[in-house]
N, C-alpha and C positions, 0 to 999 in steps of 0.2 A: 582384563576386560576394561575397556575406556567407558565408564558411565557418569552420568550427571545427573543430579534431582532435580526434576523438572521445577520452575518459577508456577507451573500453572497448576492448578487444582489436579485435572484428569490426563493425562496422557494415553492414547492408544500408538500403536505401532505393524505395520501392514510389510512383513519384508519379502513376500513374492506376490504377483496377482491374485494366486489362487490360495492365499492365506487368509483369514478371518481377522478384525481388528481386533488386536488383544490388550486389555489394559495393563498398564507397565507403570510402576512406582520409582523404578529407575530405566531409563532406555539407553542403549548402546548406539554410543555415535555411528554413524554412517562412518567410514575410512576417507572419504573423498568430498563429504561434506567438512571433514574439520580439516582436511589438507590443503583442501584447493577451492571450499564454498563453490562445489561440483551440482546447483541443484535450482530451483526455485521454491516459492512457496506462495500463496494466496491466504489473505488473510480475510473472513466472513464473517460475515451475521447471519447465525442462528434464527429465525424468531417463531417460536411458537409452528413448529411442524415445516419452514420454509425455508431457504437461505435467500439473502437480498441479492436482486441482483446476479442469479446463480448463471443464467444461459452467460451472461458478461465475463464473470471468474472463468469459466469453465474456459471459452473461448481464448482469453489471454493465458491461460494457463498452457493451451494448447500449442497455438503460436510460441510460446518459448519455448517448451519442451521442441520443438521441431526447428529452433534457432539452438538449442544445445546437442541436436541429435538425439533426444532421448526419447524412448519407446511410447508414443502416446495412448497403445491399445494395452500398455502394464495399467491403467489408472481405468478405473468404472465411476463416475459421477454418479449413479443414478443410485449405485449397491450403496455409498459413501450417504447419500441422501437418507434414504432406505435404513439406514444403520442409524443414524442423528433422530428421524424419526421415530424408532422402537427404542431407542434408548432415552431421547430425551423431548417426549412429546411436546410436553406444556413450559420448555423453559428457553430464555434467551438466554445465547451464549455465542460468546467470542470466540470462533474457532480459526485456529491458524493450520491450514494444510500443509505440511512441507515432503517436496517431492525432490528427492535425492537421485542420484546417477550410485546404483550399486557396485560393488566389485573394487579393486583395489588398484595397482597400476602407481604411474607417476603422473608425468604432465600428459600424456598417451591413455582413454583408457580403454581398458579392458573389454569392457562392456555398453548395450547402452538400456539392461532392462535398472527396474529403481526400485527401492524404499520408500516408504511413506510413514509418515507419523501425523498425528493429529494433537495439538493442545486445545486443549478447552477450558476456557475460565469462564467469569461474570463480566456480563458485557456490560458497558459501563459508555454511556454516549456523549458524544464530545461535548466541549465545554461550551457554551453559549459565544464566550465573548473571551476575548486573550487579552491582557492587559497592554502587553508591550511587546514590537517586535522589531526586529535591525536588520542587516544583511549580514551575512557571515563576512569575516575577515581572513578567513582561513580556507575554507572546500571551494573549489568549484567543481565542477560536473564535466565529464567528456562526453562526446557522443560515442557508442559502441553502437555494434548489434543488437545488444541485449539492455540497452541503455530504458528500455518503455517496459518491460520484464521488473519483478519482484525475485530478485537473486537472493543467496546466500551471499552473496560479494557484497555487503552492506557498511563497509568503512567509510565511504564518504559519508552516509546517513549519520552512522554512531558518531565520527569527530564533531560532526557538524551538530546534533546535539549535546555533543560532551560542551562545546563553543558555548550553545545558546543559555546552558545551565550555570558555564563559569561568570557569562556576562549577566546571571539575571534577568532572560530574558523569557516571556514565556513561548515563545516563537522567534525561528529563522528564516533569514529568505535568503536562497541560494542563486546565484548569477551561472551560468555555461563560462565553458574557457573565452568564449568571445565577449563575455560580459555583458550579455542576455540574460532576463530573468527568468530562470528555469522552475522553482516549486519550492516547499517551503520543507524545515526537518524528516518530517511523516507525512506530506500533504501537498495536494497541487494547491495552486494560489490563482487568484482569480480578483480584480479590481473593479469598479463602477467608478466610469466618467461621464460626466454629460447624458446619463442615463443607457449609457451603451457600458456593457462589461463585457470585458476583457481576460486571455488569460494566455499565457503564454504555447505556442506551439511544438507539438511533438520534436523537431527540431534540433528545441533547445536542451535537450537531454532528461527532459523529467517522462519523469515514469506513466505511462499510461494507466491513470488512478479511474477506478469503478467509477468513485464515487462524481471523478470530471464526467465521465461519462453519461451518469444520468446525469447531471447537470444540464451538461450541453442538449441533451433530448430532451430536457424540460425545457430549457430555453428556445428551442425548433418548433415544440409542440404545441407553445404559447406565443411564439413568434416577438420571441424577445429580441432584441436587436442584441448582437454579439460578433467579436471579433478576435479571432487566435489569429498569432503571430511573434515575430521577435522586436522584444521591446526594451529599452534600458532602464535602469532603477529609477531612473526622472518619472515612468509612467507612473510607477507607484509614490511616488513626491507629491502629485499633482492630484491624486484619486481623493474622489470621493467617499468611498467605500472599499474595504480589503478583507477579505475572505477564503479559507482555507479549507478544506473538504479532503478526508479521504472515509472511506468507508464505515466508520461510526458517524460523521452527519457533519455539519457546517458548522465553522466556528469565525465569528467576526473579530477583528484587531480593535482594540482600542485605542492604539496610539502606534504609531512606526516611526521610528526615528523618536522626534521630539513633535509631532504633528498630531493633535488627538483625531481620532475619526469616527462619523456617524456606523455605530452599532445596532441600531434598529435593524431587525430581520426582513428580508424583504419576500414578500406574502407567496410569489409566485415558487419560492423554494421549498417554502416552509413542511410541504406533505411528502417532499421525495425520498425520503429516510424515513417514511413511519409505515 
């Protein structure tokens, strides 16, 4: 049996629909998540009886699952809610969903119902402010199908951090094959110019992050002046301000390159994570 100790405190595991989550001390890999990173996964805030952000997960979650062929009526959002709430009324927590393609097979497969496992730890919110960040030398990003999706296919991420930790960095910024600025390690990236911010478009291969999401609805709903598109690492040379966001909450740059920058948070974001 292929098992591993999970990193996180709690693990559950769900391997047909009509199965109940069952806590597990060791879980047995998927076959086709360790052969082929056959799967996706969404990664949430818990908080206190709700998940942040849940109609958004659910909905990206969907859309991939239907870009891999995978069954989207094997998966119950509401039961999964339902379950977090009796289990863990009063506490926040970092839950990662990972939704797998079951059955065995090779590059062909088999089937397309899934597995499900849940990790759960202590959610722990992003860092205020990042001291220093650069551009990778090493990853860039392609456009795929699945390129706006949260995969198991995670190697450019991993190098790309393996990069930002050799160089001392506490942040990376990732460019596309064309040498657009696509998102940063874990995080889309987002700049302030001239009082207009910025962030790079779907496009350029970064992932479609919650946490851009509400962003951008904040900035619609306040009618902040804002601009996606394709832009080159000159735009972030020249910013005023640079900021990163995925799903634990906003975190400002203090310096990129060799250029310190204004880390004051700025007021109209400040309640979209809490």
């Amino acid at each position: 049996m292929n098992s591993f100790m999970t990193e996180n405190e709690t693990t559950y595991q769900k391997l047909t629909p009509n199965d109940t989550w069952t806590s597990q001390s060791m879980v047995d890999i998927p076959v086709r998540a360790v052969n082929f990173g056959d799967g996706l996964f969404e990664t949430m805030v818990f908080d206190h009886g709700e998940i942040r952000f849940f109609d958004k997960h659910i909905k990206r979650l969907y859309e991939g699952m239907g870009v891999l062929g995978l069954k989207s009526e094997n998966i119950d959002p509401k039961e999964l809610l339902h379950f977090l709430r009796k289990n863990y009324p009063d506490i926040l927590l970092r839950v990662r969903w990972n939704v797998v393609r079951a059955g065995k097979g090779k590059y062909t497969p088999e089937r397309n119902e899934v597995i499900q496992n849940l990790q759960l730890s202590e959610f722990k919110t992003a860092s205020a402010v990042k001291g220093s960040a650069d551009v990778s030398l090493k990853i860039q990003l392609f456009p795929t199908p699945w390129s706006r999706f949260k995969t198991l296919n995670s190697l450019p991420y991993v190098l790309a951090n393996l990069e930002r930790t050799e160089r001392g960095l506490d942040e990376i910024i990732l460019l596309d094959n064309r040498g657009f600025v696509s998102e940063a390690g874990s995080s889309n990236v987002f700049w302030v110019k001239d009082e207009v911010i910025y962030t790079p478009s779907l496009s350029c291969s970064c992932i479609n992050g919650i946490g851009r999401q509400a962003i951008l609805d904040q900035l619609t709903k306040k009618s902040i002046p804002f601009q996606e598109g394709e832009y080159k690492i000159s735009e972030l040379e020249t910013s005023d301000q640079i900021f990163v966001s995925n799903c634990t909450g906003i975190s400002y740059l203090g310096r990129f390159q060799r250029r310190r920058l204004d880390t004051r948070p700025l007021d109209f974001l400040k309640l979209i994570f809490h």
